[in-house]
C-alpha positions as CSV (number, residue, x, y, z in Angstrom):
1,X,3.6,10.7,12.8
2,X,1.6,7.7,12.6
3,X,-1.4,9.8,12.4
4,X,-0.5,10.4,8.9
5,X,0.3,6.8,8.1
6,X,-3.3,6.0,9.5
7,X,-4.5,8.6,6.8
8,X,-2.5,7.0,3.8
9,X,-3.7,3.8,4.5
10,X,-7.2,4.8,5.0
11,X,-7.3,6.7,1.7
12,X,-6.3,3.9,0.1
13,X,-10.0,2.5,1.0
14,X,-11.8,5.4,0.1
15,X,-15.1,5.1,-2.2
16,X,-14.7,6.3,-5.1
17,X,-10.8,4.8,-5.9
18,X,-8.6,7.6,-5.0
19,X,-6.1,8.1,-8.4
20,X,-3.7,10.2,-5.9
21,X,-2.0,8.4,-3.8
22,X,1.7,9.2,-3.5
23,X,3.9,6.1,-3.7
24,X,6.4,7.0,-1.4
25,X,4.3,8.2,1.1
26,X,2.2,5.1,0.7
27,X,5.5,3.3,1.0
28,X,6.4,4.3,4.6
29,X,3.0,4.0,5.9
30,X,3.4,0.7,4.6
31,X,6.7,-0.4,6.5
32,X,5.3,1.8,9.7
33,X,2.4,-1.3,10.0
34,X,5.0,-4.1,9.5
35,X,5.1,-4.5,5.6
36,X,8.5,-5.1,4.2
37,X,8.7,-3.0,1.0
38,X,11.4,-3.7,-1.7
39,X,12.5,-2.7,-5.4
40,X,12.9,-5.3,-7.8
41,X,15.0,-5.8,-10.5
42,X,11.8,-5.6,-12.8
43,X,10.4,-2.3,-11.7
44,X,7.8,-4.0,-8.8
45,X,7.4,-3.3,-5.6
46,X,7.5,-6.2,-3.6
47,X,5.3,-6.1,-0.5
48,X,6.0,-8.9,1.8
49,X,3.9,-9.6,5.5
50,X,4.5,-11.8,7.9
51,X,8.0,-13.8,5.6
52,X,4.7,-15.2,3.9
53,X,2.1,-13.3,2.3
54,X,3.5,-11.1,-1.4
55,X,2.0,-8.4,-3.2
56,X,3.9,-7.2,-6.4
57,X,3.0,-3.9,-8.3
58,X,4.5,-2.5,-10.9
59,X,6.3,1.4,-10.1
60,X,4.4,4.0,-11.7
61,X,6.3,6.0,-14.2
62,X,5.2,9.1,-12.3
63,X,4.6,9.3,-8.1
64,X,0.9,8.0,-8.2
65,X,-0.4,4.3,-8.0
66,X,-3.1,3.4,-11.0
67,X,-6.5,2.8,-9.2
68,X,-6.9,-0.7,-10.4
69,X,-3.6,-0.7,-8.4
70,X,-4.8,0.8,-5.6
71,X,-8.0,-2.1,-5.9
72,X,-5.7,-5.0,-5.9
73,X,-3.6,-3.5,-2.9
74,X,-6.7,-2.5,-1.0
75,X,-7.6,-6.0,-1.5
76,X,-4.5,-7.6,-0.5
77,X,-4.4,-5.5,2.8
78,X,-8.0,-6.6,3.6
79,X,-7.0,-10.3,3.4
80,X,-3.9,-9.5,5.2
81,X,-5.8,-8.0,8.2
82,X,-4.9,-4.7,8.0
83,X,-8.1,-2.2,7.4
84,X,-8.7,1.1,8.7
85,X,-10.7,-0.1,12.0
86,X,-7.9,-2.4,12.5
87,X,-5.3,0.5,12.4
88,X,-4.1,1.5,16.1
């Protein structure tokens, strides 16, 4: 399985911006790589690595992430360490 988490994370760094990335797919490849991943009370995601480092984005009304959210995620999980050639 983790193949496929591998994939979902490394479309997410795909040139141009993917627009179709499925949010709950995204969300276990997430929590498979050691991201806590929780629904707030105001419709964000809360991504959480490490008890230290937070990324909130807002749910999409439909199953797909915006691609300026997909940016600011992509960005986040370069600072955070975790980019396709660092993926096991």
């Amino acid at each position: 399985m983790s193949h496929k988490h591998k994939a979902k994370i490394e479309k997410l760094f795909e040139h141009p911006v993917s627009g179709n990335i499925d949010v709950h797919k995204l969300i276990k490849a997430l929590e498979h790589y050691g991201i806590e991943v929780e629904n707030t009370k105001k419709n964000k995601l809360r991504l959480l690595f490490s008890g230290e480092q937070e990324l909130f984005l807002p749910l999409p009304h439909g199953d797909h992430l915006s691609r300026d959210e997909v940016v600011r995620l992509r960005h986040w999980l370069e600072e955070i360490g975790l980019t396709p050639d660092t993926l096991d």
